[in-house]
C-alpha positions in Angstrom: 11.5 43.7 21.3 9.8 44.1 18.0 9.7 40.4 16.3 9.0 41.9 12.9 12.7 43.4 13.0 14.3 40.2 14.8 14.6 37.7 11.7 15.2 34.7 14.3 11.4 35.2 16.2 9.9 35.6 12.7 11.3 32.3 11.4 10.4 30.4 14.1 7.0 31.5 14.4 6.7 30.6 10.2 8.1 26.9 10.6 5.8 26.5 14.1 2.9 27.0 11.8 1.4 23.6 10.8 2.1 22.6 6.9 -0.9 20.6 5.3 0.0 18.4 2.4 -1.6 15.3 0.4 -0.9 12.5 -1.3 -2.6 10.7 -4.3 -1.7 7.0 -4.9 -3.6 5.7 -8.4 -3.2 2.3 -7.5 -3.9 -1.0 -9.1 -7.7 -1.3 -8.1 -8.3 2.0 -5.8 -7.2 5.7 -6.0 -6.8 6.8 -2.9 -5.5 10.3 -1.1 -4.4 11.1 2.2 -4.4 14.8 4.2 -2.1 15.1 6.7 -0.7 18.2 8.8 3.0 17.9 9.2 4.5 20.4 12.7 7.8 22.0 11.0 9.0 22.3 14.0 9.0 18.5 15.4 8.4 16.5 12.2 5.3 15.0 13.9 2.5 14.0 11.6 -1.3 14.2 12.4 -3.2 12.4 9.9 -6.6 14.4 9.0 -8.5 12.5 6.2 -8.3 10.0 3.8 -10.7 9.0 0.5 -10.3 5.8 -1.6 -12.8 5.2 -4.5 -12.0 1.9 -7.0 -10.8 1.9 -9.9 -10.0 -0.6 -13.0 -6.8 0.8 -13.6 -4.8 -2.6 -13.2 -7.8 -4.8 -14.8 -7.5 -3.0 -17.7 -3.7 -2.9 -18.0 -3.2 -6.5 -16.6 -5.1 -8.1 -19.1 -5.8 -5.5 -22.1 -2.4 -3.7 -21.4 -3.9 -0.7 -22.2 -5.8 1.7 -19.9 -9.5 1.9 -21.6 -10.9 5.4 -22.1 -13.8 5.0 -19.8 -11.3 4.0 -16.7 -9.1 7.2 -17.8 -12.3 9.7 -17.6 -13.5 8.0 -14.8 -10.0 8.5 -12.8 -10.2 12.4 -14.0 -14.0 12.8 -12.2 -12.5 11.3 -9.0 -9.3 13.3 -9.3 -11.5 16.2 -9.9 -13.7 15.9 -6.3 -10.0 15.5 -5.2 -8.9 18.4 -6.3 -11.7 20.5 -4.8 -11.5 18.7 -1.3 -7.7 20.0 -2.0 -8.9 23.5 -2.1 -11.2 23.5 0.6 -8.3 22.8 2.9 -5.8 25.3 1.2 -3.6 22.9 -0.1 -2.6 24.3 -3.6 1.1 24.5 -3.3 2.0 21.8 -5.9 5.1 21.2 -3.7 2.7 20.2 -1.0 1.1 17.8 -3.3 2.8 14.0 -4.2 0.6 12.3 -6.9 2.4 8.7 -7.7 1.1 5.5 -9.5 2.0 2.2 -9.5 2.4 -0.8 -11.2 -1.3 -0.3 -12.9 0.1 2.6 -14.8 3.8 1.6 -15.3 2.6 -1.8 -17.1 -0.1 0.4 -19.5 1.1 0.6 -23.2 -0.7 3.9 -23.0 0.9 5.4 -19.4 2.4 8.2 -20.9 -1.1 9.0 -22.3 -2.9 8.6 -19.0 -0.6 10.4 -17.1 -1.1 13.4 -19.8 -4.7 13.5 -19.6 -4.8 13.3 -15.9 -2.4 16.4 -16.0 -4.7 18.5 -18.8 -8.3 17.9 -16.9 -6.9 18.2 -13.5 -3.2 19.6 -13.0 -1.8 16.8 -11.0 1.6 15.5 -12.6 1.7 12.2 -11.6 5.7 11.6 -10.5 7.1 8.8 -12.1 7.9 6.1 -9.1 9.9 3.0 -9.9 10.4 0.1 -7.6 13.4 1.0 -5.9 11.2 4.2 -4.3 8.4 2.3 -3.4 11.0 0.0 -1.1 12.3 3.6 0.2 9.3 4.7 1.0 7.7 1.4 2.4 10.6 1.3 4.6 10.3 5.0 6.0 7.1 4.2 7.0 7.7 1.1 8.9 11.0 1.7 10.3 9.3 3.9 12.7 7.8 0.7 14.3 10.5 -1.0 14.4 12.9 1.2 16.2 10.3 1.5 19.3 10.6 -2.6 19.3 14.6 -3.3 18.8 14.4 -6.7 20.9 11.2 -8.0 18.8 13.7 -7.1 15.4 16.8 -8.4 16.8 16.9 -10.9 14.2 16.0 -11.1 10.2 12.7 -10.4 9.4 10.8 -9.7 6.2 8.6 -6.9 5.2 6.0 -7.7 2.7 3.4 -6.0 1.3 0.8 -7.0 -0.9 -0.8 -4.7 -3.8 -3.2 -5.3 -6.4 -0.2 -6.3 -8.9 3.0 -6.3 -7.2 4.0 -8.3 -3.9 6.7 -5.7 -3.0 9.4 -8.1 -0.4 12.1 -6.6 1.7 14.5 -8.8 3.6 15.7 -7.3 7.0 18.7 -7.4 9.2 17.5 -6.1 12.3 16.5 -2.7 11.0 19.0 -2.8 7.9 17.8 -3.8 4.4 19.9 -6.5 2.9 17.6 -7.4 -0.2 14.6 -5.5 -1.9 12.5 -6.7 -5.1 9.3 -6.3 -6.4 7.5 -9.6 -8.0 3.9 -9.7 -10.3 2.6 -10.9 -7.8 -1.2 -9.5 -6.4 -4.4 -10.3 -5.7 -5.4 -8.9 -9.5 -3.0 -10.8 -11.1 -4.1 -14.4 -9.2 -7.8 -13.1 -9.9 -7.2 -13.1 -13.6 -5.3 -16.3 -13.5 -8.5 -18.2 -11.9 -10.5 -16.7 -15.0 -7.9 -17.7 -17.4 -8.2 -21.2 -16.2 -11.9 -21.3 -15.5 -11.2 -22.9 -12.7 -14.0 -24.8 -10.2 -14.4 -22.7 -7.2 -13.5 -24.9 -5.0 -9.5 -25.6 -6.7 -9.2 -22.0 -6.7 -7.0 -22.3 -3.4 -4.8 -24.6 -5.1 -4.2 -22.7 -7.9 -3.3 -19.7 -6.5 -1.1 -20.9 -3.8 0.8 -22.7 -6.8 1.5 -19.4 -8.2 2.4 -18.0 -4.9 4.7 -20.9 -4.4 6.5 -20.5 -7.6 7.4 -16.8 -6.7 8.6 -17.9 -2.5 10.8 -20.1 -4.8 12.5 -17.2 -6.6 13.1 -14.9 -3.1 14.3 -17.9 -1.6 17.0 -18.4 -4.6 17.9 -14.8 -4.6 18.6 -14.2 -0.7 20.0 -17.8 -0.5 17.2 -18.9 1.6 16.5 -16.9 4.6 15.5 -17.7 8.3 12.9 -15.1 9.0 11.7 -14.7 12.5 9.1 -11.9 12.0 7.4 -11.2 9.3 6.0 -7.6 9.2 2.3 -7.7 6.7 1.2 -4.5 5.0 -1.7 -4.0 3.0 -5.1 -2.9 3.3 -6.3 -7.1 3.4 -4.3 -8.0 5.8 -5.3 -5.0 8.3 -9.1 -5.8 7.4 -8.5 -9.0 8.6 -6.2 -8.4 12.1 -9.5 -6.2 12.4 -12.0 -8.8 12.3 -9.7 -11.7 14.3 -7.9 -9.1 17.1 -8.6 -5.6 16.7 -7.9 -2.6 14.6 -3.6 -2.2 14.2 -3.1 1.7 15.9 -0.6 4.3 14.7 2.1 3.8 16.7 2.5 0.0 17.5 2.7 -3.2 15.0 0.0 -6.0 16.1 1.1 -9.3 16.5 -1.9 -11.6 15.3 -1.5 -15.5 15.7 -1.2 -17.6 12.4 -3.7 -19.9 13.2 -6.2 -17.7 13.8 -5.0 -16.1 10.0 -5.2 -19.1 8.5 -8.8 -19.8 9.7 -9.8 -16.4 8.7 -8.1 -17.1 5.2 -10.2 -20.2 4.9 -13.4 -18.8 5.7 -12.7 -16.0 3.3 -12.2 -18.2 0.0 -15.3 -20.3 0.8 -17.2 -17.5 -0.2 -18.0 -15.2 -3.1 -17.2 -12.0 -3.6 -20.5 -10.8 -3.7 -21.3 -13.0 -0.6 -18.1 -10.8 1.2 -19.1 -7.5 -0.1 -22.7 -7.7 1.3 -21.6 -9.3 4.6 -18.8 -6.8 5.3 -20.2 -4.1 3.5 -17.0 -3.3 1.3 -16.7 -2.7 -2.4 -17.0 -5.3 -4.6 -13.2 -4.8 -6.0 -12.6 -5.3 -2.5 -14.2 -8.4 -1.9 -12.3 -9.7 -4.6 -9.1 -9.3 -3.6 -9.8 -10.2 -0.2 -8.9 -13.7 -0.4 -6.0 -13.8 -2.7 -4.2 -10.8 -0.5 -4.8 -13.1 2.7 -4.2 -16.2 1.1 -0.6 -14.6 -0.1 0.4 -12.9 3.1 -0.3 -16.5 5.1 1.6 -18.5 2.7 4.3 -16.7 2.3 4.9 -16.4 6.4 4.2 -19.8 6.3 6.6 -21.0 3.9 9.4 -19.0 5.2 9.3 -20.1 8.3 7.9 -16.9 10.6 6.9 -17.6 14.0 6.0 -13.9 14.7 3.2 -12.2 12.4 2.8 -8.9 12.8 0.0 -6.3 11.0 1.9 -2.6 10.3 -1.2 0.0 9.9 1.1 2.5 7.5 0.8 2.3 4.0 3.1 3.6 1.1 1.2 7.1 1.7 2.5 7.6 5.2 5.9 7.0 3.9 5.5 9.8 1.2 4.4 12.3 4.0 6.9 11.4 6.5 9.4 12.1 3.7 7.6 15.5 3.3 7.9 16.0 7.0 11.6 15.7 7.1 12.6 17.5 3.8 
């Protein structure tokens, strides 16, 4: 049998060919891309490689509004290297390529601006992404984890993640999402209150866990004050830190982590300076300084909603974009 004349061999031999695709998130305070081959016939997702570089993005538009000219240029240089790691793999299909940005962009007087120069110098067209797909695609990426574990999810539990300037909250009924919002709430954001203040280092726990409390108080009011059992923390903080106390979250599994053992982490975090973290872990300074406030968030929001189970989800809003891709 010749397979060339036999339209059903030649298909499947087309979609059993491995897909490569990417996804560009311009973040808050990193702009980060991920490489992944998806198996057309399965759905299954090998990750290949992933970049991150930081960016001002959401210190400029948090507290100038505006996304300065330097931080644009300086995101189209980045994008740039991008783009040619892009090519190297073969991935120039545009329909292969996601570029989205969050709340950094959306809150910039001059978005529309950004998002046009970024398209001239480079030919990504960022998508425009409101809140109610970033709970979408949060969710496809974590639901994944939750199906393996039915009996651990049996109950309500929360999914939270924590960005740079959004705490993004979803409410869970077993696996079924009952409530969804997004709050300003991020480890840029607290940063910049602590520098509006001036405040002494050592009330800057205070402080921030005031502003934290003020927002717990809004979820509570609109869900009519839950009883979470789990609560499910994403973010690249809170990962950092189930690192450092347990080990590193895998792919397939959430890691349960024990709030004590959090909150001592937390504590030893915010007695230092960022410069201190960045040369004792060797991260980035941006980094460093959202270290604390991410942690700090996480742990008080499990904390005052009652969580006994804590568990650390390694996916991020990326692997929700591709497994989207996977299944179109």
């Amino acid at each position: 049998m010749n397979p060339e004349k036999n339209p059903s061999l030649t298909d499947t031999k087309i979609s059993a060919t491995p897909e490569l695709v990417a996804v560009i998130d311009i973040g808050a305070s990193s702009l980060r891309m991920q490489i992944s081959e998806i198996n057309r016939t399965d759905h299954q997702i090998r990750k290949l490689e992933s970049f991150s570089q930081a960016v001002s993005v959401g210190k400029d538009s948090f507290t100038k509004h505006h996304i300065t000219k330097k931080t644009t240029e300086y995101c189209v240089r980045v994008l740039k290297i991008y783009r040619s790691k892009l090519i190297e793999y073969g991935i120039t299909n545009h329909e292969n390529i996601r570029v989205i940005a969050t709340s950094g962009v959306r809150e910039a007087t001059n978005g529309i601006a950004f998002t046009d120069r970024i398209f001239i110098a480079t030919g990504f067209a960022i998508e425009p992404f409101d809140e109610a797909e970033l709970h979408r695609v949060t969710y496809l990426g974590v639901l994944p984890y939750m199906t393996k574990n039915e009996k651990a999810f049996s109950e309500q539990s929360v999914l939270f993640e924590a960005g740079g300037g959004t705490a993004e909250i979803l409410l869970l009924n077993k696996t079924d999402v009952v409530f969804s919002k997004t709050y300003r709430l991020g480890s840029l954001r607290l940063r910049q209150k602590l520098e509006l203040f001036d405040a002494p280092f050592i009330k800057s726990r205070s402080l921030m866990e005031s502003q934290i409390l003020q927002t717990i108080s809004e979820f509570k009011a609109s869900t009519n004050h839950p009883n979470p059992k789990s609560f499910i923390a994403m973010g690249g903080e809170v990962r950092f830190a189930a690192s450092v106390i347990d080990q590193k979250p895998k792919a397939n599994q959430l890691l349960k982590i024990e709030m004590n053992a959090l909150e001592e982490f937390t504590s030893e975090i915010l007695l230092q300076s960022p410069d201190q973290l960045a040369s004792k872990f060797h991260m980035s300074l941006p980094d460093a300084e959202s270290l604390g406030p991410g942690l700090l968030t996480q742990l008080v929001f499990a904390r005052e909603l009652g969580a006994t189970n804590f568990y650390v989800a390694n996916v991020n809003m990326r692997d929700g974009l591709i497994k989207e891709m996977a299944s179109r």
